[in-house]
C-alpha positions as CSV (number, residue, x, y, z in Angstrom):
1,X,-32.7,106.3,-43.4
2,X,-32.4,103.8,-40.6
3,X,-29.7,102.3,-42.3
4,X,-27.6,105.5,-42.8
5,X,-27.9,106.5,-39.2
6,X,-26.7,103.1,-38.6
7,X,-23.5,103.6,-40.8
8,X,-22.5,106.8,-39.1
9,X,-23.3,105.3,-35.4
10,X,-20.8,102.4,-36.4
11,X,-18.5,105.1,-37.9
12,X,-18.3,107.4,-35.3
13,X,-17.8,104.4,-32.6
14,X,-14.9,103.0,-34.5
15,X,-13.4,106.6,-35.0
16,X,-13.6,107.0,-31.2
17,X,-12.1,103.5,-30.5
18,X,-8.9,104.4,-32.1
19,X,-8.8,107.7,-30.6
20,X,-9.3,106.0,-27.3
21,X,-6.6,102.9,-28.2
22,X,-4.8,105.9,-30.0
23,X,-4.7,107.8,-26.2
24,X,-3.9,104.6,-24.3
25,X,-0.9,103.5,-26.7
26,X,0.7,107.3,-26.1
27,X,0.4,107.2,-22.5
28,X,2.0,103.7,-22.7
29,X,4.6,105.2,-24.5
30,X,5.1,108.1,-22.3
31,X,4.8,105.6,-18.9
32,X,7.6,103.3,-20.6
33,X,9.6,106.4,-21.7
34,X,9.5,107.7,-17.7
35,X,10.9,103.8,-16.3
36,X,13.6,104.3,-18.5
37,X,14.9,107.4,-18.0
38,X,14.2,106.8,-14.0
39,X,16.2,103.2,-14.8
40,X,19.2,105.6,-16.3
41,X,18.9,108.3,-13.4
42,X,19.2,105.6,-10.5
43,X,22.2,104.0,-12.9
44,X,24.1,107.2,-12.7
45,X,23.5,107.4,-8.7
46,X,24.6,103.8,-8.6
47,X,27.6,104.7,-10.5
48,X,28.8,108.0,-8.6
49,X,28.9,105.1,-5.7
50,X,30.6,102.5,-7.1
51,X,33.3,105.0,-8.2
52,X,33.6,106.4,-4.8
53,X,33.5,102.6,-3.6
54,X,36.3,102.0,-6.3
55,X,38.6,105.2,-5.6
56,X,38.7,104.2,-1.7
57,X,39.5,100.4,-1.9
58,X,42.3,101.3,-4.9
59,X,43.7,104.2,-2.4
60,X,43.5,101.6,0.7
61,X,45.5,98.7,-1.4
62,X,48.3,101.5,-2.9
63,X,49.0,103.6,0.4
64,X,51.9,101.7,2.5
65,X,50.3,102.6,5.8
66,X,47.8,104.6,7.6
67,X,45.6,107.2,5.6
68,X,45.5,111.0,6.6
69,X,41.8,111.8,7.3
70,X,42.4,114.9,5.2
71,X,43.6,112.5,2.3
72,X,40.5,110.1,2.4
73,X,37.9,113.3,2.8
74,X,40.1,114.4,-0.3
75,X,39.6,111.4,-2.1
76,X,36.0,110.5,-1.3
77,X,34.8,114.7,-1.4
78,X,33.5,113.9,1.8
79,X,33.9,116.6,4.7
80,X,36.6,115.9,7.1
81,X,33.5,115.5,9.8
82,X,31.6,112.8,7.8
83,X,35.0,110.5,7.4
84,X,35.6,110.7,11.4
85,X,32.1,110.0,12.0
86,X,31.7,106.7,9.9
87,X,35.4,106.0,9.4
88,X,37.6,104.0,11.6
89,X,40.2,106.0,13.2
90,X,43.4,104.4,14.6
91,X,44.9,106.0,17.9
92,X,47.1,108.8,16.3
93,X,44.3,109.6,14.3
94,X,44.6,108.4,11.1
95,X,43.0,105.8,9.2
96,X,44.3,102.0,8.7
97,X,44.8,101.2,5.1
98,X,42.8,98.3,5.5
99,X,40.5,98.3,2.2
100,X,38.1,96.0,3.6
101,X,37.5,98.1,7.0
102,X,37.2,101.6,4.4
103,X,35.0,100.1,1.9
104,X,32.8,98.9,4.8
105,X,32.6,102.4,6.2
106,X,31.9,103.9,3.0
107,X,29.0,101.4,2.4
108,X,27.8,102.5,6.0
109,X,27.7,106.3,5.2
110,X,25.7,105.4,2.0
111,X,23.8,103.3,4.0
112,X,23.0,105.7,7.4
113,X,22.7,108.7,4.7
114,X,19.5,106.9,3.2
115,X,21.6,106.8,-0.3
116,X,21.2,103.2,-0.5
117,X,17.6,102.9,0.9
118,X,16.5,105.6,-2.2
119,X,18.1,103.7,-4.2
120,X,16.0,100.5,-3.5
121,X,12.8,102.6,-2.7
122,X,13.2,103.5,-6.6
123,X,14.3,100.6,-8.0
124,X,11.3,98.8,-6.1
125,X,8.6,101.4,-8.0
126,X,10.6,101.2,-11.0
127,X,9.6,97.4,-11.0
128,X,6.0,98.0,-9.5
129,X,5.6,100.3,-13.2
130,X,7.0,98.1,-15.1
131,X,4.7,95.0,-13.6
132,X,1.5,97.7,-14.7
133,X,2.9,97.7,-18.5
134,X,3.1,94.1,-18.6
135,X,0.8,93.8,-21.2
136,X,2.4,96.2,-24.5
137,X,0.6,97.2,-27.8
138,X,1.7,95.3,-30.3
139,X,4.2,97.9,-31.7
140,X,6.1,97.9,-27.8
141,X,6.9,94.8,-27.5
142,X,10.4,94.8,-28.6
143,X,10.7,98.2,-26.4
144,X,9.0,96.2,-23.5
145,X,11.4,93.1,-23.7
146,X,14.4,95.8,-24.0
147,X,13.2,97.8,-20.8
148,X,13.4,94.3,-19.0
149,X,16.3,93.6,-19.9
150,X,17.8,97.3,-18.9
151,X,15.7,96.5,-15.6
152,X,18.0,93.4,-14.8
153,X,21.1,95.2,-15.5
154,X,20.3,97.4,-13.5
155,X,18.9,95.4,-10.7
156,X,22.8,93.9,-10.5
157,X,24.0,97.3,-10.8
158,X,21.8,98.6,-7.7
159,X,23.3,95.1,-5.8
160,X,26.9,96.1,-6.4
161,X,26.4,99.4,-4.3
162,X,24.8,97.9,-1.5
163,X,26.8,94.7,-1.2
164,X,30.4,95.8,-2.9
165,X,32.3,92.9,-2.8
166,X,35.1,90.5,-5.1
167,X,38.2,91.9,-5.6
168,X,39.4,95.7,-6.8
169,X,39.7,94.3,-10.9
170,X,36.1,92.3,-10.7
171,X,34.9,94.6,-9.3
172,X,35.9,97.5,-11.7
173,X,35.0,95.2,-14.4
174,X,31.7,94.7,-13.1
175,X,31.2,97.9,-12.6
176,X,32.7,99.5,-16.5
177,X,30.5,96.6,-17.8
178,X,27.0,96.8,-16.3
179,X,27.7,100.7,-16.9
180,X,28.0,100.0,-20.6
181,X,25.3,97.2,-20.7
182,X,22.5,99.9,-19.4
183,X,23.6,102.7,-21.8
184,X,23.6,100.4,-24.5
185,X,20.4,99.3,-23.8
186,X,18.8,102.8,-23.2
187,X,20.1,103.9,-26.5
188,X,18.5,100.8,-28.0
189,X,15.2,101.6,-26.3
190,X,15.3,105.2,-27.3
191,X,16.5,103.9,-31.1
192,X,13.3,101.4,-31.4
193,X,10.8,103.7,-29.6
194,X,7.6,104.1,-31.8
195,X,7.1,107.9,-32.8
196,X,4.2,109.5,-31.3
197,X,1.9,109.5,-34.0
């Protein structure tokens, strides 16, 4: 009898070990799942940036003289207020076409409107997360070395916003590739996920 009640005591404790490792290994999953998409949500905020960083210094290098403030709030969809306020304005009013000066301002709104600093207040919990699932079950490790990876490109992505720099084609480049580096890795992460059961 002893030994029967033994059995079922070793049983039941193995039973609730995998339900417990079982639990753990799907809130893994679902904590991993979260980094990700919060990766691919501050890559598209990044991106809306860099295109706006992009459209400027391309405008600044192709108009032959000073920019209409109308024409830049056009360009950036900024109101006509914001690009006086963090703009500089020559003395008929307009803005020189120097790219240098406009991408500098830009980065200065994104900078004074907190943009950047949510930005890096993201990407720093992003990496305190993924620090806490250091240690993967055995089945997301693959998925874990992917996320890193993602997290690196788009660490560099998160750097080109807050310090745009090179020229207008490296920068473009840097930009279309980082862009297709972290979708491609998302859709690898989301491709080699374990299922949840």
């Amino acid at each position: 009898m002893k030994k029967a009640s033994l059995v079922l005591i070793i049983l039941f404790s193995l039973f609730a070990l995998v339900g417990c490792n079982s639990k753990k290994t799907m809130e893994y999953r679902s904590d991993l799942q979260n980094v990700t998409d919060k990766m691919l949500e501050n890559a598209s905020e990044v991106e809306e940036m860099l295109n706006k960083y992009s459209t400027v210094w391309s405008y600044s290098i192709e108009s032959r003289g000073a920019i209409a403030v109308e024409d830049m709030a056009t360009i950036t969809g900024l109101e006509q207020d914001v690009i006086l306020e963090h703009f500089e304005i020559n003395s008929i009013g307009n803005i020189p076409n120097d790219f240098s000066k406009n991408i500098h301002s830009l980065n200065s709104y994104f900078s004074e409107t907190g943009d950047l600093e949510k930005l890096e207040n993201a990407s720093e919990e992003i990496k305190s997360k993924i620090k806490d699932l250091n240690n993967p079950p055995e089945n997301y490790e693959k998925v874990y070395d992917e996320v890193l990876d993602m997290f690196t490109y788009t660490e560099e992505y998160i750097e080109m916003a807050i310090n745009p720099d090179g020229s207008l084609q490296s920068f473009n480049e840097s930009n279309n590739t980082l862009s297709a580096e972290i979708l491609s890795k998302y859709k690898r992460i989301e491709a080699i996920m374990p299922n949840e059961d």
